[in-house]
N, CA, C and O of each residue as an XYZ file, in Angstrom:
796
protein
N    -101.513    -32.722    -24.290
C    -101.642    -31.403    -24.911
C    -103.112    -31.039    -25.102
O    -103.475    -29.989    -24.572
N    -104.048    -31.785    -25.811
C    -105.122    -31.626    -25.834
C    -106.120    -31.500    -24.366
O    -107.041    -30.683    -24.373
N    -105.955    -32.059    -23.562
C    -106.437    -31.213    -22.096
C    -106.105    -30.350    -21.882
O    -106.830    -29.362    -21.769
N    -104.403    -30.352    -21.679
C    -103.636    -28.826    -21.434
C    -104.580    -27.648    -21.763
O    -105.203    -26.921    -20.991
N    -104.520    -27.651    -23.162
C    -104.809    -26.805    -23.924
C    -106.282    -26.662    -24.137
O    -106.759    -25.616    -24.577
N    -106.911    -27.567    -23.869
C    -108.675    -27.173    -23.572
C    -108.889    -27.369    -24.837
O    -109.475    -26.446    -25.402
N    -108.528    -28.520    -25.641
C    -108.753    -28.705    -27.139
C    -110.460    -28.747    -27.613
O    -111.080    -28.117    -28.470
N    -110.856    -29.758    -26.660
C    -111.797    -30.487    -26.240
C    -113.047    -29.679    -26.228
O    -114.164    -30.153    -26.436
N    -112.759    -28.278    -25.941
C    -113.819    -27.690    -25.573
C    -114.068    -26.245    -26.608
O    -115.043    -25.503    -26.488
N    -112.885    -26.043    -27.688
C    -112.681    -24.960    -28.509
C    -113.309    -25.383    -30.209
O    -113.570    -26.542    -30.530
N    -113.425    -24.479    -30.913
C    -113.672    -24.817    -32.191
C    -112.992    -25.446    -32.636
O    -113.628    -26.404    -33.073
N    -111.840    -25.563    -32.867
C    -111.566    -27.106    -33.352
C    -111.608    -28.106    -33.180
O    -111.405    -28.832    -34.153
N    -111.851    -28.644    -32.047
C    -112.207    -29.687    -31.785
C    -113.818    -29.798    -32.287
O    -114.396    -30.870    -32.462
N    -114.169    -29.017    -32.400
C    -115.532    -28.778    -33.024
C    -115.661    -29.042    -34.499
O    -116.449    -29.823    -35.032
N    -114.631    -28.154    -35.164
C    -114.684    -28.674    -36.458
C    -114.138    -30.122    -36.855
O    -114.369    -30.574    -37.977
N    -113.290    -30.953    -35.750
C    -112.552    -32.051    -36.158
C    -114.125    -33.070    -35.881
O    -114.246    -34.134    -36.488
N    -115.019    -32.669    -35.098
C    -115.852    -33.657    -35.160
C    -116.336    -33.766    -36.155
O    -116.245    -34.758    -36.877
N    -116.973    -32.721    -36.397
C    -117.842    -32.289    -37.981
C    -117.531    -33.081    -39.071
O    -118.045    -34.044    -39.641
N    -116.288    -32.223    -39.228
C    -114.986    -33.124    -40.355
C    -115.094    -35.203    -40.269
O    -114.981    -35.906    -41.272
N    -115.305    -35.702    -38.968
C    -115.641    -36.767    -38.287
C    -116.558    -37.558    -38.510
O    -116.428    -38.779    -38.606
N    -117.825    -36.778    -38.637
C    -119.265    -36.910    -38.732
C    -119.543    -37.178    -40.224
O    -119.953    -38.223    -40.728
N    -119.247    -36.066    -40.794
C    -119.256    -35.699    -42.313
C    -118.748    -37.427    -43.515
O    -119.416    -37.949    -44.407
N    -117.434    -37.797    -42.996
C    -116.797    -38.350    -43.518
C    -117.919    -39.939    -42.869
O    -118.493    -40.799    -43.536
N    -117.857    -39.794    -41.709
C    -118.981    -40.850    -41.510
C    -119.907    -41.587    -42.171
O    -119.850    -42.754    -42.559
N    -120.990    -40.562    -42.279
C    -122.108    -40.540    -42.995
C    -121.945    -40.717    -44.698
O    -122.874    -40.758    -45.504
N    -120.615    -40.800    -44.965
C    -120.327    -41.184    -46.093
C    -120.337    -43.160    -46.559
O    -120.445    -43.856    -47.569
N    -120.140    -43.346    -44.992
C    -120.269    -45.189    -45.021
C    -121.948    -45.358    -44.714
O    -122.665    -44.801    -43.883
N    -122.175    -46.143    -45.519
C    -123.287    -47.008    -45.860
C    -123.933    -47.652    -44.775
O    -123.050    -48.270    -44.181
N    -124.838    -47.792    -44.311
C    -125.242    -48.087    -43.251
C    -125.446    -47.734    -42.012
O    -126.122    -48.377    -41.209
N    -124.758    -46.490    -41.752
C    -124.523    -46.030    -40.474
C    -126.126    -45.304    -40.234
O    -126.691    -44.723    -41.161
N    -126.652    -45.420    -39.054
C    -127.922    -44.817    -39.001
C    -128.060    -43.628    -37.665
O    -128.647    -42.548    -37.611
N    -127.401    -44.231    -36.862
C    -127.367    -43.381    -35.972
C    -125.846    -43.368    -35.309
O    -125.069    -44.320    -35.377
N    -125.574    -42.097    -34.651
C    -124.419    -41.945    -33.750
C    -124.552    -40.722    -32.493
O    -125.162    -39.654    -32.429
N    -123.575    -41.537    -31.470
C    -123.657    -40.540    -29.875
C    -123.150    -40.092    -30.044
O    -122.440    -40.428    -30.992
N    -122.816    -38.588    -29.262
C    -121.548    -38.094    -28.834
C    -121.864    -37.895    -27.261
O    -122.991    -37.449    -27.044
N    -121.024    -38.162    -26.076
C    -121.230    -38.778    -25.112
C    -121.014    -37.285    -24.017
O    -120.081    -36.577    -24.396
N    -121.626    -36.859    -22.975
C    -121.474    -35.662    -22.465
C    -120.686    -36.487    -21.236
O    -121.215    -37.361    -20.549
N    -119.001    -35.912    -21.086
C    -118.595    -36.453    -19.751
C    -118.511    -36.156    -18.430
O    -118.733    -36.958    -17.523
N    -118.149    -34.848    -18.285
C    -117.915    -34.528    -16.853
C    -118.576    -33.075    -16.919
O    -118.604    -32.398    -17.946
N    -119.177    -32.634    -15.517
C    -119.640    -31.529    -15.053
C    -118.588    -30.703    -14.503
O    -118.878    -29.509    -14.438
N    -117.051    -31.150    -13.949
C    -116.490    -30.741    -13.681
C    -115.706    -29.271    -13.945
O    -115.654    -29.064    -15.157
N    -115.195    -28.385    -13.302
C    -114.401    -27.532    -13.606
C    -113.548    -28.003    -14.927
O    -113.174    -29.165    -14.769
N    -113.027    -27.317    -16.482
C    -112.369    -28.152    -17.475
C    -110.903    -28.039    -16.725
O    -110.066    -28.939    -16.647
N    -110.800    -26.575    -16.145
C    -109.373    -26.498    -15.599
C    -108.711    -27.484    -14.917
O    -107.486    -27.609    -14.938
N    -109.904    -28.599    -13.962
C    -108.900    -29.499    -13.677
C    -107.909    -30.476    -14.498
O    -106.737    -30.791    -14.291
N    -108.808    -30.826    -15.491
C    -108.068    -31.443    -16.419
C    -108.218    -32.595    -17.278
O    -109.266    -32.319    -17.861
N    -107.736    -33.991    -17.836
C    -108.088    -34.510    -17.785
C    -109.641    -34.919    -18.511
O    -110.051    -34.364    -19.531
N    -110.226    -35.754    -17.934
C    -111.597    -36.178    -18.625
C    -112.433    -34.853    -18.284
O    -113.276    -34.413    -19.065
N    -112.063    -34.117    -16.777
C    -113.045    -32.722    -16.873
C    -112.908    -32.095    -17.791
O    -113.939    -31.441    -17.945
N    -111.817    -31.775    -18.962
C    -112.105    -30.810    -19.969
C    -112.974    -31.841    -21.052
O    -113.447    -31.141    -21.948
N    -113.172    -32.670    -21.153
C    -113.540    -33.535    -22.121
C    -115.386    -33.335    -21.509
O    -115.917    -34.103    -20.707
N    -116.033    -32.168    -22.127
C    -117.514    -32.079    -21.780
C    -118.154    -31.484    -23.185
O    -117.270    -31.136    -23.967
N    -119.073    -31.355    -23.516
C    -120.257    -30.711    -24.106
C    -121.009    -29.279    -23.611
O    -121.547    -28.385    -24.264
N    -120.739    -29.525    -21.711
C    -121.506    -28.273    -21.392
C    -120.823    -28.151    -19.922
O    -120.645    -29.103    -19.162
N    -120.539    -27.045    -19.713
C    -119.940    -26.799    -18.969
C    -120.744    -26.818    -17.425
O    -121.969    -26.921    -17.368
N    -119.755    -26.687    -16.008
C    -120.599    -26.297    -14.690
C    -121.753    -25.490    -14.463
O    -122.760    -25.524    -13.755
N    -120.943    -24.335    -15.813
C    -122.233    -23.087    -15.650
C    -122.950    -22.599    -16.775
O    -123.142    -21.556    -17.399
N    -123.403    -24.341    -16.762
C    -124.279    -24.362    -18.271
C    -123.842    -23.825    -19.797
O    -124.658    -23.714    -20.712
N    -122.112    -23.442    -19.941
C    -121.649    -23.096    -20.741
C    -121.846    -24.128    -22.033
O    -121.473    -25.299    -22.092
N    -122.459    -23.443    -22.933
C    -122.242    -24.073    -24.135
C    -121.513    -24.179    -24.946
O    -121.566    -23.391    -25.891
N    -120.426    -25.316    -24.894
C    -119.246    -25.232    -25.337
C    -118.881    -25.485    -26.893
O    -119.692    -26.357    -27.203
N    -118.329    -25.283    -27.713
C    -117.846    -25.244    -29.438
C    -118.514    -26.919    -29.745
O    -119.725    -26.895    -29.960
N    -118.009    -28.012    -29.777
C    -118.848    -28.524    -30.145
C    -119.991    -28.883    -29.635
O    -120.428    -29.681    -30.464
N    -120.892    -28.777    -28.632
C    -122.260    -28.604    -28.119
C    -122.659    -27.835    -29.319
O    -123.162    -28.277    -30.352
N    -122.400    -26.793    -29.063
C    -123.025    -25.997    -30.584
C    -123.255    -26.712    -32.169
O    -124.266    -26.508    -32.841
N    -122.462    -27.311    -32.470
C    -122.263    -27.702    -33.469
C    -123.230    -29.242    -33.659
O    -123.635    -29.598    -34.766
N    -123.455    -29.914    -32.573
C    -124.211    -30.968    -32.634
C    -125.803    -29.830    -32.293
O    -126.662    -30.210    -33.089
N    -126.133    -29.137    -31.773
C    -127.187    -28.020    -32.298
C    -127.340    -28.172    -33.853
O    -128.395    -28.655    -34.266
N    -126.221    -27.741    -34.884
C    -126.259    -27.435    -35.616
C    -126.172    -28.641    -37.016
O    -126.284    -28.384    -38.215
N    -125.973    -29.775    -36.458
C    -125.750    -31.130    -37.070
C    -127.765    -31.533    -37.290
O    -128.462    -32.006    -38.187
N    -127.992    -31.004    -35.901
C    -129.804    -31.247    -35.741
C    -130.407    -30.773    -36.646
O    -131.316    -31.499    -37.048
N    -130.249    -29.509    -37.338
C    -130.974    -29.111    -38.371
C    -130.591    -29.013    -39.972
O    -131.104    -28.304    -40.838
N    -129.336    -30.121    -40.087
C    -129.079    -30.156    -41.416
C    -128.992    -31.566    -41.837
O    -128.627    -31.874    -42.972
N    -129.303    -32.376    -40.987
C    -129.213    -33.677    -41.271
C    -130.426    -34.317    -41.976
O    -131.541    -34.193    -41.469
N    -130.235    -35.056    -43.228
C    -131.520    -35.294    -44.059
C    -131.566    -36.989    -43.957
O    -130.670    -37.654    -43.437
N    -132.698    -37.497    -44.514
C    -132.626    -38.590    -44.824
C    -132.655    -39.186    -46.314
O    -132.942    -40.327    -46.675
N    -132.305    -38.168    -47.005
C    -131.905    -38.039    -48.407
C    -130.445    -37.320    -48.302
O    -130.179    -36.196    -47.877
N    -129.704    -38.186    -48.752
C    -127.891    -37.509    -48.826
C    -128.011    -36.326    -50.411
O    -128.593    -36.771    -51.401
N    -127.649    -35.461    -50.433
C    -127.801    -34.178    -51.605
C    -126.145    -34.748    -52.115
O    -125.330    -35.473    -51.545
N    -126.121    -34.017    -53.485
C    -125.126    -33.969    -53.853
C    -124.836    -32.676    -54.081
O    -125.572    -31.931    -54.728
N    -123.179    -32.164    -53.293
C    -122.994    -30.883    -53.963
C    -121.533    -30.767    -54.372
O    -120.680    -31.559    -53.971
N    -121.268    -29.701    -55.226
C    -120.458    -29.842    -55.759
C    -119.698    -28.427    -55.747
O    -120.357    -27.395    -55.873
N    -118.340    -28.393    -55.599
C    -117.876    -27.275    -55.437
C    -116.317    -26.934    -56.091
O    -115.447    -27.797    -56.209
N    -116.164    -25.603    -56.460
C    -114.751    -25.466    -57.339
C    -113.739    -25.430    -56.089
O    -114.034    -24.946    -54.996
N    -112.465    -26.034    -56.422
C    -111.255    -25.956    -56.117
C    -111.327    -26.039    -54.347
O    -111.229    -25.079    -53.584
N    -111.526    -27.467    -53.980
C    -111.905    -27.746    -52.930
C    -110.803    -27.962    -51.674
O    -110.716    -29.089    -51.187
N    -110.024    -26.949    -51.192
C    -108.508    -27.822    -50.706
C    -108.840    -28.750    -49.788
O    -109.980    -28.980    -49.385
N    -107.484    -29.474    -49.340
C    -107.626    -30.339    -48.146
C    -107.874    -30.272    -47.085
O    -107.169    -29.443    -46.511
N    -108.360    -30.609    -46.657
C    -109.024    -30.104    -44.782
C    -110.589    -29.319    -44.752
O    -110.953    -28.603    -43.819
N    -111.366    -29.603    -45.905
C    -112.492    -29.077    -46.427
C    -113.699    -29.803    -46.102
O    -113.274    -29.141    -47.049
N    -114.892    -30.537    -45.747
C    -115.423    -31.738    -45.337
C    -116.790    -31.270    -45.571
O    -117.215    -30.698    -44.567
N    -117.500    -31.299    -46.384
C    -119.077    -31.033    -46.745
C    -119.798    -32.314    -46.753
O    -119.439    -33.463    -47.009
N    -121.471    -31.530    -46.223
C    -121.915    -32.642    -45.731
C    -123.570    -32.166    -46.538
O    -123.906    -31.081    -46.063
N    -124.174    -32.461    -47.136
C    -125.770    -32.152    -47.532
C    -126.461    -32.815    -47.781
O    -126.382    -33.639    -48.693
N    -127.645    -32.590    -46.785
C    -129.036    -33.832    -47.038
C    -130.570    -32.962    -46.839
O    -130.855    -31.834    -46.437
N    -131.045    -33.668    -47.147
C    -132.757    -33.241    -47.247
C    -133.663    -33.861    -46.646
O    -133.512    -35.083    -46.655
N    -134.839    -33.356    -45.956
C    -135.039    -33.632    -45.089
C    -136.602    -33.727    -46.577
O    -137.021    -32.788    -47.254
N    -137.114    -35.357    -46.602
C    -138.166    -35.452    -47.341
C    -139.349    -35.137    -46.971
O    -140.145    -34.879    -47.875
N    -139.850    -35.058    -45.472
C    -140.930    -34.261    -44.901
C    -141.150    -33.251    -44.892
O    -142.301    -32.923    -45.178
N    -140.085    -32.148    -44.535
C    -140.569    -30.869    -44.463
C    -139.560    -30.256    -45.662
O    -139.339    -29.047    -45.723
N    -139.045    -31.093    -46.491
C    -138.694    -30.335    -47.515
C    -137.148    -29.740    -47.415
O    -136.444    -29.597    -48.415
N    -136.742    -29.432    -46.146
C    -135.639    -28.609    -45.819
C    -134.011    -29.401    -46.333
O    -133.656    -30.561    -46.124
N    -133.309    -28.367    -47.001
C    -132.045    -28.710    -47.292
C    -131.283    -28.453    -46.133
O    -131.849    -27.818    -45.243
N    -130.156    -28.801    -45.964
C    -129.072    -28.478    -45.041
C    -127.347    -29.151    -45.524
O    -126.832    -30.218    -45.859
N    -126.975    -27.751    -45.287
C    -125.425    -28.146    -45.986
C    -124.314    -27.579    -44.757
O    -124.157    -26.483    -44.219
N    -123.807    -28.592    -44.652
C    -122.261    -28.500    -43.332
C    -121.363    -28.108    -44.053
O    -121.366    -28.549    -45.202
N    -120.346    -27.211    -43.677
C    -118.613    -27.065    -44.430
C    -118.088    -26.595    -42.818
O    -118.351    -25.719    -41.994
N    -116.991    -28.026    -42.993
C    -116.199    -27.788    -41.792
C    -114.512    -27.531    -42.664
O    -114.238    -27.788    -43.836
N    -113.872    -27.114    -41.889
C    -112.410    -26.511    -41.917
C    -111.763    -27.091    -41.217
O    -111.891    -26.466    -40.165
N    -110.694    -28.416    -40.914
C    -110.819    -29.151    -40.075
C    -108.897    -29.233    -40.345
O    -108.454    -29.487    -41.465
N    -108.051    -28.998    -39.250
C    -106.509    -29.245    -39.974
C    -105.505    -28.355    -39.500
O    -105.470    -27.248    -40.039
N    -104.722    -28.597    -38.646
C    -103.385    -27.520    -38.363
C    -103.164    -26.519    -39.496
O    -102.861    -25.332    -39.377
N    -103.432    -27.425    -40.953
C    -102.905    -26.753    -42.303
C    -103.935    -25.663    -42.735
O    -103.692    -24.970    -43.723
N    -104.977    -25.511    -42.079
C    -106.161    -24.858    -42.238
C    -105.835    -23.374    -41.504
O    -106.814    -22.879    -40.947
N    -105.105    -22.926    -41.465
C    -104.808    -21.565    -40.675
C    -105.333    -20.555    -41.764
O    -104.751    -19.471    -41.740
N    -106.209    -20.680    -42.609
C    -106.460    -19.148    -43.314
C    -107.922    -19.445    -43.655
O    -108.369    -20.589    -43.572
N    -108.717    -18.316    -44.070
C    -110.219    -18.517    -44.248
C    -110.166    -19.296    -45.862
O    -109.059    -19.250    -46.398
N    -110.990    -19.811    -46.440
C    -110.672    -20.440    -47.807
C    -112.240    -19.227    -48.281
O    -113.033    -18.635    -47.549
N    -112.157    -19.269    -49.269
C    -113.597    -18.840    -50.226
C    -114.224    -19.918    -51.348
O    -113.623    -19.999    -52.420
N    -115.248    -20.632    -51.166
C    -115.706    -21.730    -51.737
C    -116.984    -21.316    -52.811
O    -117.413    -20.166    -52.717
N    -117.609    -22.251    -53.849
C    -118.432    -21.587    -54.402
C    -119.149    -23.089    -54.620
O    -118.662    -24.014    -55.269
N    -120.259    -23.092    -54.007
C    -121.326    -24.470    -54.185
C    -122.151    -24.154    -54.909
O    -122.438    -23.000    -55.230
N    -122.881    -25.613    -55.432
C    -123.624    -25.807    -56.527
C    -124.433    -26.909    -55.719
O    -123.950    -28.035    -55.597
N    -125.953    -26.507    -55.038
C    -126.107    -27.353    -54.673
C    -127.636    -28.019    -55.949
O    -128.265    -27.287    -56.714
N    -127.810    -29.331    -55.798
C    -128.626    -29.472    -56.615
C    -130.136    -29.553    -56.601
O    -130.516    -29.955    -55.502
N    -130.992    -29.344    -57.323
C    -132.446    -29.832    -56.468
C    -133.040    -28.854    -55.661
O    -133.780    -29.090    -54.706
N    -132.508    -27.130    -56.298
C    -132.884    -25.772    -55.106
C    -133.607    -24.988    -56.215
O    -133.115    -24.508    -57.236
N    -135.034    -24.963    -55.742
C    -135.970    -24.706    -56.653
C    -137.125    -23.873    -55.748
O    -137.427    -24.206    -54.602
N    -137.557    -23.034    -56.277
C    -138.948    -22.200    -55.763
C    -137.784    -20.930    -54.741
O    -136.568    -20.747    -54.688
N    -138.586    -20.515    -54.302
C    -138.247    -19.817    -53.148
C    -137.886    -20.139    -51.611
O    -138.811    -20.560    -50.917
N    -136.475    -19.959    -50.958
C    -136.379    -20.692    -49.945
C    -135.699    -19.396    -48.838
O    -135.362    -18.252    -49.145
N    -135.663    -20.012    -47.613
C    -135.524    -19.150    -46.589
C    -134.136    -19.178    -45.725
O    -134.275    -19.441    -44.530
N    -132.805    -18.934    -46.206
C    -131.594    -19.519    -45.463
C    -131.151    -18.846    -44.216
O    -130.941    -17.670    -43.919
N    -131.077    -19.979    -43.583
C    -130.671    -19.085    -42.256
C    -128.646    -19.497    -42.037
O    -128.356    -20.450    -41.313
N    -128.186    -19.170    -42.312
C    -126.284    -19.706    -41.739
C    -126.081    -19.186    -40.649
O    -126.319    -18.039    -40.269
N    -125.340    -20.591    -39.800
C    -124.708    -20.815    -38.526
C    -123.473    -20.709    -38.407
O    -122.951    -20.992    -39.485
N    -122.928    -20.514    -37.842
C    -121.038    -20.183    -37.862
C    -120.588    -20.835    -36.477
O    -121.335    -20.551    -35.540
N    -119.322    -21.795    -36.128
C    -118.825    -22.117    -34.869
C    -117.536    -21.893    -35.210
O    -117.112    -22.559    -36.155
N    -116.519    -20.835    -34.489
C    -115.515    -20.727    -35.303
C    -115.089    -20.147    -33.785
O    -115.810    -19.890    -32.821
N    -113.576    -20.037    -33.957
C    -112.840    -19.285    -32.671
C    -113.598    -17.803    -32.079
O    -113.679    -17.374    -30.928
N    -114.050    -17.298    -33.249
C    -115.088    -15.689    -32.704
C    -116.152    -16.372    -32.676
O    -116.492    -15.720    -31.688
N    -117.233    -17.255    -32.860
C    -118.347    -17.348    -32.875
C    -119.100    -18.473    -32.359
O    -119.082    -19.484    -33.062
N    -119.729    -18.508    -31.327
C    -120.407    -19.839    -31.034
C    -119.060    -20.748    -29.631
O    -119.380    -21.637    -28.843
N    -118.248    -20.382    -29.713
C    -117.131    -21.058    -28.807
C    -116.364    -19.951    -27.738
O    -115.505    -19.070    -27.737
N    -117.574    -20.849    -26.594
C    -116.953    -19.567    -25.310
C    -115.946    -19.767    -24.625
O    -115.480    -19.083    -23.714
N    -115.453    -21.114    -25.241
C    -113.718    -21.301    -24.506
C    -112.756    -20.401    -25.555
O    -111.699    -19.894    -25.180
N    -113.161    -20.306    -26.619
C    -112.326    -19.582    -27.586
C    -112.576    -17.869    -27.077
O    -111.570    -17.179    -27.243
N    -113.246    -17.468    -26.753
C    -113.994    -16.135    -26.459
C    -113.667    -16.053    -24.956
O    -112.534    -15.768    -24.568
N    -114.640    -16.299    -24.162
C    -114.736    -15.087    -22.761
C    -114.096    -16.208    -21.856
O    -113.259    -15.807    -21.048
N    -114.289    -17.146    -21.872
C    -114.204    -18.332    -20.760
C    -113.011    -18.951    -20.743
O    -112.684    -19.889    -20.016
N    -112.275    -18.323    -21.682
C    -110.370    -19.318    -22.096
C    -109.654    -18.797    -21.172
O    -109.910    -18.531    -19.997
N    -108.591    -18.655    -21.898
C    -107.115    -18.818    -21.544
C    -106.793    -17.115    -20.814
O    -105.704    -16.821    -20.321
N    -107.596    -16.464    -20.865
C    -107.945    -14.893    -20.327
C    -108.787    -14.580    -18.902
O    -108.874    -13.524    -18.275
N    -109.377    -15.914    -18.627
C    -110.693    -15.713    -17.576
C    -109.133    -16.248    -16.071
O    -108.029    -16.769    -15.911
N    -110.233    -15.602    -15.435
C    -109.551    -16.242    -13.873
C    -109.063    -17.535    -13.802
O    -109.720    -18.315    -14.491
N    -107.866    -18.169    -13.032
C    -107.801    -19.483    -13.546
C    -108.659    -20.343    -12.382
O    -108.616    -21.573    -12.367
N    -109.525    -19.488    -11.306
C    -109.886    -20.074    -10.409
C    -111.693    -20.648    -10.893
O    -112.391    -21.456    -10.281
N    -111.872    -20.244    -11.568
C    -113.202    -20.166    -12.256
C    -113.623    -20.403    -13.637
O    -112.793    -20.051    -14.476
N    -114.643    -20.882    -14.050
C    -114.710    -21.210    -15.285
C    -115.308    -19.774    -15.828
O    -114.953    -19.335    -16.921
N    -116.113    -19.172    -15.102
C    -116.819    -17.776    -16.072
C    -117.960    -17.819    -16.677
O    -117.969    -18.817    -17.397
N    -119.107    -17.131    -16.762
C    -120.261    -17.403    -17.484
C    -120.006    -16.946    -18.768
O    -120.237    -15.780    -18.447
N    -119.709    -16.848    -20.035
C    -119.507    -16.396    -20.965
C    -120.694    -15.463    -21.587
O    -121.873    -15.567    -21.249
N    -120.192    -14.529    -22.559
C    -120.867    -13.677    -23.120
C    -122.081    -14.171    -24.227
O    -123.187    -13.658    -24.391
N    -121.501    -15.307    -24.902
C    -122.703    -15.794    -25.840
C    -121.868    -17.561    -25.656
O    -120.762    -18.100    -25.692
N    -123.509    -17.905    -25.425
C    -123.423    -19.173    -25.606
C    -123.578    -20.205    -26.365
O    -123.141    -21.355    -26.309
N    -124.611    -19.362    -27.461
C    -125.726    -20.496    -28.443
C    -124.782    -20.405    -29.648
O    -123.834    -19.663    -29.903
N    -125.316    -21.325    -30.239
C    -125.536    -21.439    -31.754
C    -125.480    -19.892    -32.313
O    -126.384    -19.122    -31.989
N    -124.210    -19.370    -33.310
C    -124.610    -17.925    -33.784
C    -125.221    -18.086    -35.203
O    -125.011    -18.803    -36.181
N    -126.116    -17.035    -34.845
C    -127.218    -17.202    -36.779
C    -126.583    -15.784    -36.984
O    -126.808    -14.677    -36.495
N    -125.270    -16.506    -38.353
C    -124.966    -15.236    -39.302
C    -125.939    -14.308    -40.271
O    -125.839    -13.177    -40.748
N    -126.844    -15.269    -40.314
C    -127.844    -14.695    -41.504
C    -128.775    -15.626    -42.135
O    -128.826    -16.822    -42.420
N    -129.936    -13.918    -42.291
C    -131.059    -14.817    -42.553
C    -132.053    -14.276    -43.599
O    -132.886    -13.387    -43.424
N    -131.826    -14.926    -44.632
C    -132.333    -14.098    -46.276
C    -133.429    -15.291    -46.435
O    -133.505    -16.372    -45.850
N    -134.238    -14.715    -47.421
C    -135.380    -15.615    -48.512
C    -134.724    -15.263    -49.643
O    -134.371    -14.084    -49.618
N    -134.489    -15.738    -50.431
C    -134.427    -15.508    -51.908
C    -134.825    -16.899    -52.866
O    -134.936    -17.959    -52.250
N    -134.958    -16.904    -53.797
C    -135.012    -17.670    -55.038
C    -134.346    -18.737    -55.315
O    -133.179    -18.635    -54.937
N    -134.680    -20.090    -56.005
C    -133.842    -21.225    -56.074
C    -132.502    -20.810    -57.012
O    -131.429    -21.313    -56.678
N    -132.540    -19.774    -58.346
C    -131.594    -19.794    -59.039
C    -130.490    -19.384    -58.177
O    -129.582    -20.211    -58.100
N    -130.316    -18.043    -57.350
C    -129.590    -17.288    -56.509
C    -128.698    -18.309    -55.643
O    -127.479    -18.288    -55.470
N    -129.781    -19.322    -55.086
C    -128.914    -20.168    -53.794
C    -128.874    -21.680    -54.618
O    -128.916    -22.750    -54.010
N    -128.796    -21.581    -55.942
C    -128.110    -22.948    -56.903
C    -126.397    -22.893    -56.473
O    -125.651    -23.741    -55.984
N    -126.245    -21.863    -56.791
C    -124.539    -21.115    -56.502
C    -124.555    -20.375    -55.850
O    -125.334    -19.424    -55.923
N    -123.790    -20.520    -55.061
C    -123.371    -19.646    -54.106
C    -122.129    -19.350    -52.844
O    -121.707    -20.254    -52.122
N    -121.769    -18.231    -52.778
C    -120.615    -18.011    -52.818
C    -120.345    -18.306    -50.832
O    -121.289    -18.008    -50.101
N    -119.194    -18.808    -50.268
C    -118.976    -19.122    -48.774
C    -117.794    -19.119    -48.558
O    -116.967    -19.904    -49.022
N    -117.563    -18.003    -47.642
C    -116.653    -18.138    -46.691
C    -116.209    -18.807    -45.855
O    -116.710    -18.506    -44.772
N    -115.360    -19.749    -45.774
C    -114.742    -20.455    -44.675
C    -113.738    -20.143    -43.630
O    -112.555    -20.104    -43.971
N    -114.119    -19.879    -42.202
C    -113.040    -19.773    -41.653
C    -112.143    -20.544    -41.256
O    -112.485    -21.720    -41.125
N    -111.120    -20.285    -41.023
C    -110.416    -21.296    -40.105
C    -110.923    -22.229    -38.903
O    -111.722    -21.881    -38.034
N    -110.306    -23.482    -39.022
C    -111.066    -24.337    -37.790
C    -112.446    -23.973    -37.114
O    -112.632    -23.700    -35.928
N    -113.636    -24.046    -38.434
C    -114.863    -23.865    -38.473
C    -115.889    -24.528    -38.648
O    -115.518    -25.462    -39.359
N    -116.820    -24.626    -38.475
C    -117.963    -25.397    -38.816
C    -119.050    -24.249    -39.269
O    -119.170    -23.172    -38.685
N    -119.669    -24.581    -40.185
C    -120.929    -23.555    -41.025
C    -121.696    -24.418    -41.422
O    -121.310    -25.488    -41.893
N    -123.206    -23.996    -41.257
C    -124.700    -24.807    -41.237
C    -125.289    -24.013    -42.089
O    -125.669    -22.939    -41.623
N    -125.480    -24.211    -43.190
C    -126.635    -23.436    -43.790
C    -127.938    -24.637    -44.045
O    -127.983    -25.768    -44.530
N    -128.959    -23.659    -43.406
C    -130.378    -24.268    -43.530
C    -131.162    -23.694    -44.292
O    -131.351    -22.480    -44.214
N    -131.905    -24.649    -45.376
C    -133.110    -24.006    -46.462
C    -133.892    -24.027    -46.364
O    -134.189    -24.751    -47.314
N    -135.025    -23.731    -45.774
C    -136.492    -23.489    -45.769
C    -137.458    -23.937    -46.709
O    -136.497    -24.234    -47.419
N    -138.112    -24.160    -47.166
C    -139.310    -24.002    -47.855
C    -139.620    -22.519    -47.933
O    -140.641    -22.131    -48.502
C-alpha cells in the first residue's frame, strides 16, 4: 500500500519521520542520524523507486523538505516547551543553537487519527530581547509536490516538474521576546512546522 500509494514521497510520510526524529532525540546519546536517498527512478514504477528524497526531475519531495527544515532547528541545547491540551499524534521538538543563539521548534501531526487541523498554544522558555521568526509548513498544500502537481492527477507516463518545490516560508515577523513566550499555532493535518528564531 505504501508504494501503491506513493506514501513515501507525500506529507505524511514526512510528518511520520519528524514524529520519528522528534521522539528520537528524546534518547540520550544519540548524536547523529541518516536518512538514506534511494532511487533516481521514475516513483511510478514502484517499489524501492518510490522510496526517494528527490525525484528524476530534481523534484523535491515532502520529506526532502522537511530534513531542509530539521537543518535549521536543530540545537545542541534541547529547550523545554510546554504546551496546553496536547492530543495524541502531536510530536514537538526544541533546541538552541549556543553559537548563534538561534531557537528552533518542530510540531509534527503524525497519525491516521490526525485528520483535522489542531490549534496549539506554546510556551517556549528562555525567549528574550527581540527575535526574528521565520515558519515553515510541509503539509499536503505546502512544500509536497507529490501531494500537489506531481500526484495522483499528473500523466501516469511521467513524473512532472512540479509547481513549487522548496521548503514553504509561511512567515516572517521580528517581534519581542514577551509576544513569542506564547504563542498561538496552527496545526495541520499530517504536517510538519519549523519555526526559526533569530537573534
Amino acid at each position: 500500500l505504501w508504494t501503491d500509494d506513493y506514501m513515501h514521497l507525500k506529507a505524511f510520510c514526512a510528518a511520520y519521520t519528524s514524529a520519528y526524529i522528534a521522539n528520537l532525540l528524546t534518547v540520550s546519546g544519540v548524536e547523529v542520524f541518516a536518512y538514506s536517498h534511494i532511487a533516481y527512478l521514475n516513483p511510478r514504477l514502484g517499489g524501492y523507486a518510490a522510496t526517494q528524497l528527490i525525484g528524476p526531475n530534481n523534484e523535491k519531495w515532502a520529506p526532502y523538505n522537511v530534513m531542509e527544515g530539521w537543518q535549521m532547528v536543530l540545537g545542541d541545547e534541547r529547550l523545554t516547551v510546554s504546551a496546553t491540551d496536547v492530543p495524541p499524534g502531536i510530536h514537538i521538538y526544541a533546541g538552541k543553537d549556543s553559537v548563534t543563539g538561534r531557537i528552533g521548534v518542530m510540531l509534527a501531526s503524525y497519525g491516521w487519527a490526525n485528520r483535522t487541523t489542531r490549534n496549539l498554544r506554546l510556551h517556549l522558555t528562555g525567549m528574550t530581547g527581540t527575535k526574528r521568526l521565520r515558519r515553515y509548513l510541509v503539509d499536503p498544500d505546502h512544500s509536497s509536490p507529490w501531494d500537489n502537481t506531481a500526484g495522483p492527477n499528473s500523466s501516469p507516463d511521467a513524473v512532472g516538474l512540479p509547481a513549487s518545490m522548496d521548503l514553504e516560508e509561511m512567515e516572517d515577523v521580528t517581534d519581542t521576546g514577551p509576544h513569542l513566550r506564547d504563542i498561538e499555532v496552527t496545526v495541520p493535518k499530517w504536517s510538519t512546522q519549523f519555526l526559526v528564531f533569530d537573534p
